[in-house]
N, CA, C and O atoms as a Tripos MOL2 file, in Angstrom:
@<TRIPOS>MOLECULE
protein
  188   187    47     0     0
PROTEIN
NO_CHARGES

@<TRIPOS>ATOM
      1 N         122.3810  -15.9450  158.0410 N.3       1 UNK1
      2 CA        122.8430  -16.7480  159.1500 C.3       1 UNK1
      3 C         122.5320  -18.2110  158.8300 C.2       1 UNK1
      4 O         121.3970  -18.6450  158.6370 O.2       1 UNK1
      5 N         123.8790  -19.0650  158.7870 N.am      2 UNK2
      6 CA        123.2070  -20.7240  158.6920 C.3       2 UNK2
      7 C         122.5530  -21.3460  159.5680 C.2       2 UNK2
      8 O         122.0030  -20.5550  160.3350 O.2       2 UNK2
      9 N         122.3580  -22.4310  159.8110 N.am      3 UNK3
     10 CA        121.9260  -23.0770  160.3670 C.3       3 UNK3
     11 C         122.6860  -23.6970  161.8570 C.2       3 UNK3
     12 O         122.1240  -24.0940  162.8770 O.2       3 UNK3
     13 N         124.1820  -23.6100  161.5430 N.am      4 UNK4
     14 CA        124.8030  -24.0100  162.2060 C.3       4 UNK4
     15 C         125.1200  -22.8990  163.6530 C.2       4 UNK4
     16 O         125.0610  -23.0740  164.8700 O.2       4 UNK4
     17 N         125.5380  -21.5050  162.6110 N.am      5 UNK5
     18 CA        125.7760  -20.1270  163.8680 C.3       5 UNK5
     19 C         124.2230  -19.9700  164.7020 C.2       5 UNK5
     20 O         124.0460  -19.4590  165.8070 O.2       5 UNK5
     21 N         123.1530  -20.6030  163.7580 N.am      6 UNK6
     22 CA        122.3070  -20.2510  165.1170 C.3       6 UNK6
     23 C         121.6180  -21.2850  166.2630 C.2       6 UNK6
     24 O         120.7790  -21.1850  167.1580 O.2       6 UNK6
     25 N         122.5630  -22.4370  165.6400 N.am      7 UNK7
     26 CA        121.9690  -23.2700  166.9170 C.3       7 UNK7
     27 C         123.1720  -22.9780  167.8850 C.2       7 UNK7
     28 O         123.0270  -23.1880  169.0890 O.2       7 UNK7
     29 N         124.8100  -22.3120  167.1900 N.am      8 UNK8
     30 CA        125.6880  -22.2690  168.4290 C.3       8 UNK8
     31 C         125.4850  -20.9160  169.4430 C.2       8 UNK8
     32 O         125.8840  -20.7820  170.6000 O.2       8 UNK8
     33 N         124.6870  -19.9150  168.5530 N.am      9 UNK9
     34 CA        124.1810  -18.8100  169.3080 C.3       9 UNK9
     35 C         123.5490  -19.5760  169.9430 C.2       9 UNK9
     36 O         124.0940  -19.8650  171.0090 O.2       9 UNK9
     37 N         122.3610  -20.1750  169.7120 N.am     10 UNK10
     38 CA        120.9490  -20.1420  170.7040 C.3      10 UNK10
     39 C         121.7480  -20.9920  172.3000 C.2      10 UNK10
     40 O         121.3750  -20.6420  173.4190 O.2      10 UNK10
     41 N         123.0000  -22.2540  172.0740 N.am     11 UNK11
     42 CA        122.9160  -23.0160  172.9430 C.3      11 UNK11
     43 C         123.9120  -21.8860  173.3280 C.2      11 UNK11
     44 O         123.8690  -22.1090  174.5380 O.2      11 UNK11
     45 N         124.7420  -20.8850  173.2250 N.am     12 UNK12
     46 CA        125.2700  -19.9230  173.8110 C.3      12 UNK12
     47 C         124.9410  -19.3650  175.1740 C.2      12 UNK12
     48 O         125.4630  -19.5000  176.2810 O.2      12 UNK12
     49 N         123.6010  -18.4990  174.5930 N.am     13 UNK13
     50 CA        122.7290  -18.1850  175.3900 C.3      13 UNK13
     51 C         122.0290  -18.5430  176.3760 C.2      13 UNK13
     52 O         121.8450  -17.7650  177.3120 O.2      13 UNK13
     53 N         121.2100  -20.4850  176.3480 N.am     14 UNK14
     54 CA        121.2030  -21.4500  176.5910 C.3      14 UNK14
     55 C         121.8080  -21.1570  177.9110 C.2      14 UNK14
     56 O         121.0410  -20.6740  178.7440 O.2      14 UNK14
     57 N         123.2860  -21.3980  178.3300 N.am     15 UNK15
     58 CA        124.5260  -22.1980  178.8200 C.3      15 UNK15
     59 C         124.6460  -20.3000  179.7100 C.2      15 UNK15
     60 O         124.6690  -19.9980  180.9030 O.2      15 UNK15
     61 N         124.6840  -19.6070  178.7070 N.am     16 UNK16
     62 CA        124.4610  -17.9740  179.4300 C.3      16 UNK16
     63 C         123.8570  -17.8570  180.7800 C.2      16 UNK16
     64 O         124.4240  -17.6540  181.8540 O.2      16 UNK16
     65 N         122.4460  -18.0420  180.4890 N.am     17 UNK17
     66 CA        121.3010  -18.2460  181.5020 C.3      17 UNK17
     67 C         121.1100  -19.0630  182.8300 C.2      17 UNK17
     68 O         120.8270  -18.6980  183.9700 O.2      17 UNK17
     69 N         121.4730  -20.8340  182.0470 N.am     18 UNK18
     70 CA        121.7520  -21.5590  182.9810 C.3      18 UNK18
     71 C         122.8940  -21.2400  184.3810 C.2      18 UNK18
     72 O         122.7460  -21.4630  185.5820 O.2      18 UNK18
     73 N         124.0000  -20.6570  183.6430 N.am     19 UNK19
     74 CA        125.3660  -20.2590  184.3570 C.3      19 UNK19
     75 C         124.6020  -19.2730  185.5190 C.2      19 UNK19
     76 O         124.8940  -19.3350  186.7130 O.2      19 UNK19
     77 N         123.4710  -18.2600  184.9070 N.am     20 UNK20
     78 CA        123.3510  -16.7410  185.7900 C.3      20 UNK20
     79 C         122.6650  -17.6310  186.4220 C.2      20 UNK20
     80 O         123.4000  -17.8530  187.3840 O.2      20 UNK20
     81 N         121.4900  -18.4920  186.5790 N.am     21 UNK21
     82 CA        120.6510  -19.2030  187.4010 C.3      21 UNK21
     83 C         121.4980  -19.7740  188.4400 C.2      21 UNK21
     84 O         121.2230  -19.5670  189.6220 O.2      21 UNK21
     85 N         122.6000  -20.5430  188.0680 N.am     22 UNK22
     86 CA        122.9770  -21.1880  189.2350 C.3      22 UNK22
     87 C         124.0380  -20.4760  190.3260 C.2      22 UNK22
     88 O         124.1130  -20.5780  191.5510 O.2      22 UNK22
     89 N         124.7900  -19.7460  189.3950 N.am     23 UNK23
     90 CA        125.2700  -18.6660  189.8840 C.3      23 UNK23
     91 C         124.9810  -17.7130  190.8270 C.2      23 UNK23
     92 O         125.3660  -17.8740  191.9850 O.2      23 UNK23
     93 N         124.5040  -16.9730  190.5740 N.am     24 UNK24
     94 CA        123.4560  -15.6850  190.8400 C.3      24 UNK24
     95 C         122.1310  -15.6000  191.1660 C.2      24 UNK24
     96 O         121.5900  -14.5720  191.5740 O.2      24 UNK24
     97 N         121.6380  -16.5680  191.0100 N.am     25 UNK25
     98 CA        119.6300  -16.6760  191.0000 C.3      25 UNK25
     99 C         119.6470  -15.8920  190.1480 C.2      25 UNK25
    100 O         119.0910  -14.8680  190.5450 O.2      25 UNK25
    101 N         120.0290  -15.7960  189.0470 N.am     26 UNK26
    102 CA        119.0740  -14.9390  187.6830 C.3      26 UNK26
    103 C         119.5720  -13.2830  187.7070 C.2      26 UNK26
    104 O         119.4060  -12.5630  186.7220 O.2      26 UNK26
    105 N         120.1610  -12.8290  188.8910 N.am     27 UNK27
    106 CA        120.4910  -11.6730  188.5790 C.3      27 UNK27
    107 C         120.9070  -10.6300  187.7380 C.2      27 UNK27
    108 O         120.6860   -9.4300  187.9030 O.2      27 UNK27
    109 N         121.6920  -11.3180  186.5750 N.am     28 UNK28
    110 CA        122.6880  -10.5920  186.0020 C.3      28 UNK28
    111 C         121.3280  -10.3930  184.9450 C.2      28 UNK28
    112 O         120.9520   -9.2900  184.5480 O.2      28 UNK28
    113 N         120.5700  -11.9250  184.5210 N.am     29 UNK29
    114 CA        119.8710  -11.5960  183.5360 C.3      29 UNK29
    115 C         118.2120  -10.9190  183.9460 C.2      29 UNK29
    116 O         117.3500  -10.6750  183.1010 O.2      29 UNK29
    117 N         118.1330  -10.8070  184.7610 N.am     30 UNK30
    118 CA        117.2300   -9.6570  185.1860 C.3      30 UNK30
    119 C         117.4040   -8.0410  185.3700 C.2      30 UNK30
    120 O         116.5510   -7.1550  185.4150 O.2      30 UNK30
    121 N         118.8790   -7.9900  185.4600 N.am     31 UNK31
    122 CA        119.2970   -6.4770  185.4420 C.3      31 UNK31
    123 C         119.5430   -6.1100  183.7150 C.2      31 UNK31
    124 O         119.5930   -4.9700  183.2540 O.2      31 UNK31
    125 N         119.6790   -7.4010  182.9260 N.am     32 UNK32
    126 CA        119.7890   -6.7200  181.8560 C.3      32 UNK32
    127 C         118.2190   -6.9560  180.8020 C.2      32 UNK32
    128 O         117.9520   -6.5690  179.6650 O.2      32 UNK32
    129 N         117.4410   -7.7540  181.8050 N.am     33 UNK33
    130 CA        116.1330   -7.0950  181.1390 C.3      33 UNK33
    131 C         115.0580   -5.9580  181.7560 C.2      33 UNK33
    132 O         113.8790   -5.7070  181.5060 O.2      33 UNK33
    133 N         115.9330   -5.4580  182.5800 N.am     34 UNK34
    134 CA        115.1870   -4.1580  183.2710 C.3      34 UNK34
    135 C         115.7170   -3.0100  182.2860 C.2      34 UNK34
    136 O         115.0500   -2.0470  181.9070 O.2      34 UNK34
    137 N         116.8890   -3.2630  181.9850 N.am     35 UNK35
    138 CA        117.9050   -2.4850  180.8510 C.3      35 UNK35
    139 C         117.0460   -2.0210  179.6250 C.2      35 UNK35
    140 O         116.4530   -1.0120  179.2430 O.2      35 UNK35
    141 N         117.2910   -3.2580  179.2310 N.am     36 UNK36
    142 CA        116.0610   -3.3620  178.0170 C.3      36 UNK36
    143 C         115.3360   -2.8930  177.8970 C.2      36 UNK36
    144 O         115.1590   -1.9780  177.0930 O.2      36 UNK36
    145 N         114.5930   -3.3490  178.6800 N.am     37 UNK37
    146 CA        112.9150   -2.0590  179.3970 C.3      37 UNK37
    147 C         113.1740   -0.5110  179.0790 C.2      37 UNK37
    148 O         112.8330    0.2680  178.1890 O.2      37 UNK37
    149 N         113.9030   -0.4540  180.1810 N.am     38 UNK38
    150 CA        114.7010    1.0630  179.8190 C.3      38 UNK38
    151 C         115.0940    1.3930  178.3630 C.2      38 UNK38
    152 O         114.6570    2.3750  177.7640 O.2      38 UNK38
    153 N         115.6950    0.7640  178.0000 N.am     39 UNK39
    154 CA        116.2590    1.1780  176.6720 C.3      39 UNK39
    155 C         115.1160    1.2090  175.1570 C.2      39 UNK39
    156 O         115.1740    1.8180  174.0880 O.2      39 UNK39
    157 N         114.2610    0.3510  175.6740 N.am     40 UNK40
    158 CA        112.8830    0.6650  174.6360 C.3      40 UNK40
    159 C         112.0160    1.4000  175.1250 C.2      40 UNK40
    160 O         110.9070    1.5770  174.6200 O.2      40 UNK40
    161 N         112.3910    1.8750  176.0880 N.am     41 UNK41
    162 CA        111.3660    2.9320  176.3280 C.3      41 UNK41
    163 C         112.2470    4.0400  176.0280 C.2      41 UNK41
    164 O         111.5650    4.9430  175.5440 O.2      41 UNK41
    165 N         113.5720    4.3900  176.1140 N.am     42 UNK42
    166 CA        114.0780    5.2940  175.7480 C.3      42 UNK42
    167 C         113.8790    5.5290  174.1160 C.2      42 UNK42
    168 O         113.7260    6.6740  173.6900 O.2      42 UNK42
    169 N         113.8870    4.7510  173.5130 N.am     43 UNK43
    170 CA        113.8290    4.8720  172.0210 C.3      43 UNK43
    171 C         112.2330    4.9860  171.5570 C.2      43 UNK43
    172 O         111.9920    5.2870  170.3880 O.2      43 UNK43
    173 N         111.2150    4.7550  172.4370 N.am     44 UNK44
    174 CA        109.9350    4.9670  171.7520 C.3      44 UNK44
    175 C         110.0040    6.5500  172.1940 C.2      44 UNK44
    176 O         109.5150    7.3150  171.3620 O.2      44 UNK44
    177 N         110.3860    6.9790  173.0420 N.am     45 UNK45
    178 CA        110.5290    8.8040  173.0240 C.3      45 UNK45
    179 C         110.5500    9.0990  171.9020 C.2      45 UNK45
    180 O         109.6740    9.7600  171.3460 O.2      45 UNK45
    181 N         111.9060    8.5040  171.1980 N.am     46 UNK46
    182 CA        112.5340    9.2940  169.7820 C.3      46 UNK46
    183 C         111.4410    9.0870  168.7610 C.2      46 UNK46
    184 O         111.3020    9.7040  167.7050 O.2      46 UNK46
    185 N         110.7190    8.1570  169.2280 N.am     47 UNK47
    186 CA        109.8310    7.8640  167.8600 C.3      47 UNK47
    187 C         109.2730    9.0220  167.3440 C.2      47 UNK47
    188 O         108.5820    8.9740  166.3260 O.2      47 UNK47
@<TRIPOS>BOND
     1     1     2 1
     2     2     3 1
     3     3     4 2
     4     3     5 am
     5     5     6 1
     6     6     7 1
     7     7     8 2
     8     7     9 am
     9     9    10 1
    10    10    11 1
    11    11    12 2
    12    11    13 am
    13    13    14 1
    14    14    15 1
    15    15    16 2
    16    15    17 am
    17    17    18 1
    18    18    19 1
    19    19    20 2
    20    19    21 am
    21    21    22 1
    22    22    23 1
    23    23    24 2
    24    23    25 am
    25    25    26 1
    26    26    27 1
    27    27    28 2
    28    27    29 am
    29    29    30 1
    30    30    31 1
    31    31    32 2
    32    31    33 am
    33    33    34 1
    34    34    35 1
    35    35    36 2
    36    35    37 am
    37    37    38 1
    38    38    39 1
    39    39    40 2
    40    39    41 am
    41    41    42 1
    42    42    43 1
    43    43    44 2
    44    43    45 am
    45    45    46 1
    46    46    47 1
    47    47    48 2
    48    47    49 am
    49    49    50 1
    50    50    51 1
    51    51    52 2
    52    51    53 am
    53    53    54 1
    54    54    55 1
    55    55    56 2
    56    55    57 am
    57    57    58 1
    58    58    59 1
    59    59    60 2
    60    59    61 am
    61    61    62 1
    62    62    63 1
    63    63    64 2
    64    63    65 am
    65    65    66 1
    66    66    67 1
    67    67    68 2
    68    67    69 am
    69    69    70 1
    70    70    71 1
    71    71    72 2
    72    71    73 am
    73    73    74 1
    74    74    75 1
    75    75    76 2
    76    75    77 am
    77    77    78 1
    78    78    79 1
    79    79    80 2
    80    79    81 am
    81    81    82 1
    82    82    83 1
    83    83    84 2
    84    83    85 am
    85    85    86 1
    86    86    87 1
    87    87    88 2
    88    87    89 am
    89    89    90 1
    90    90    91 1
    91    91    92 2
    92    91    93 am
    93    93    94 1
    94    94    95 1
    95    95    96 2
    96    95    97 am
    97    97    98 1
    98    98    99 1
    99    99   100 2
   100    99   101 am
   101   101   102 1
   102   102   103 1
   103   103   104 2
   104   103   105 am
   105   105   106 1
   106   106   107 1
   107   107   108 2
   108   107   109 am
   109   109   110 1
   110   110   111 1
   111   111   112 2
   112   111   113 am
   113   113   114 1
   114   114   115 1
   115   115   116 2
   116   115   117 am
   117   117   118 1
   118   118   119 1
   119   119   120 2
   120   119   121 am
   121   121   122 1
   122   122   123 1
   123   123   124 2
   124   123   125 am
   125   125   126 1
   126   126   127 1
   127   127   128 2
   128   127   129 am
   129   129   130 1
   130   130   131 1
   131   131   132 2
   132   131   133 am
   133   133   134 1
   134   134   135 1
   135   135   136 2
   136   135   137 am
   137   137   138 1
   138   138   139 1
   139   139   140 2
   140   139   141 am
   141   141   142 1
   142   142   143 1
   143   143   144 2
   144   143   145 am
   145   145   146 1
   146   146   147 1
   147   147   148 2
   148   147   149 am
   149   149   150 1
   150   150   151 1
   151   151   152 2
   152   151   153 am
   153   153   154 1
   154   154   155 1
   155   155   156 2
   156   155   157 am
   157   157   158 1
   158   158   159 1
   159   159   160 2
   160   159   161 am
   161   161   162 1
   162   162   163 1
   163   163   164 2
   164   163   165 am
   165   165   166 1
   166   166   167 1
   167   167   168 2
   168   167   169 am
   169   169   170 1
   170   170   171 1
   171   171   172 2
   172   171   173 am
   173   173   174 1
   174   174   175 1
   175   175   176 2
   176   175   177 am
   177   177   178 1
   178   178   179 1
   179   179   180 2
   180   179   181 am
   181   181   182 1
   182   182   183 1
   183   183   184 2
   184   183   185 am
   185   185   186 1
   186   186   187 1
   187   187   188 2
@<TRIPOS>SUBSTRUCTURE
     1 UNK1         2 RESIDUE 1 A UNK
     2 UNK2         6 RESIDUE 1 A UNK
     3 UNK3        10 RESIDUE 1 A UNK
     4 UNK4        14 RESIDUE 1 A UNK
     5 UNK5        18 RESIDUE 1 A UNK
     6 UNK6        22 RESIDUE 1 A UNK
     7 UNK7        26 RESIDUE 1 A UNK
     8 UNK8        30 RESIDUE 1 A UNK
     9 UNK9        34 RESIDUE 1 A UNK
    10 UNK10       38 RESIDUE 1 A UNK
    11 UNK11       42 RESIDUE 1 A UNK
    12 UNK12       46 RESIDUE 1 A UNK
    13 UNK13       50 RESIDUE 1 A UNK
    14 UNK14       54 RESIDUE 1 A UNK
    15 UNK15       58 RESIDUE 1 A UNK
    16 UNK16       62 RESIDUE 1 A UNK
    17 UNK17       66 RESIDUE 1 A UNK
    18 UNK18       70 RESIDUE 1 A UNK
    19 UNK19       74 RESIDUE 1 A UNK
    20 UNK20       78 RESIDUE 1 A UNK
    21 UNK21       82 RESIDUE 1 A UNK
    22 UNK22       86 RESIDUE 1 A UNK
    23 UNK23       90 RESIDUE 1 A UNK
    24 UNK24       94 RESIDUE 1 A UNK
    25 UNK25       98 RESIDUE 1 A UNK
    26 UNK26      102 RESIDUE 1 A UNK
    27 UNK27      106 RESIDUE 1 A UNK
    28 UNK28      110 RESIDUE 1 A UNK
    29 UNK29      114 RESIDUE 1 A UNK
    30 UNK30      118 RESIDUE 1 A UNK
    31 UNK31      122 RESIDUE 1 A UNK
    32 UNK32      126 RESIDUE 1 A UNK
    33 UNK33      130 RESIDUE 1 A UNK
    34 UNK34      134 RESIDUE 1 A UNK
    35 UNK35      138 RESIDUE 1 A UNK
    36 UNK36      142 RESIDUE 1 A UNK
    37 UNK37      146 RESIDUE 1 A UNK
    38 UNK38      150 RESIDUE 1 A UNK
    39 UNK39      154 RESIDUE 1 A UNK
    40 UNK40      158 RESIDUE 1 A UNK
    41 UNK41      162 RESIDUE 1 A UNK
    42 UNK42      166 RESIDUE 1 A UNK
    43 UNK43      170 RESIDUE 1 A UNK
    44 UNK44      174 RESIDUE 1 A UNK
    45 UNK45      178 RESIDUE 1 A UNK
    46 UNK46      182 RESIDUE 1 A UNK
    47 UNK47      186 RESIDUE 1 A UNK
């Protein structure tokens, strides 16, 4: 990955967040780190 794709990822994400904050109060990105949660805990089972 250069240098360039990851500063346009990071301000992606960035601009992602900001949007759900003003938007939503954070919702969208709190349901998808409850997800997450879930989903690593689903995979430490398999371990």
């Amino acid at each position: 990955m250069t240098n360039q794709i990851a500063v346009v990822l990071g301000a992606l994400i960035l601009a992602f967040l900001g949007i759900d904050l003003l938007t939503q109060d954070g919702r969208l990105t709190l349901m998808l780190a409850r997800h997450l949660a879930d989903f690593i805990e689903y995979l430490s089972f398999w371990r």
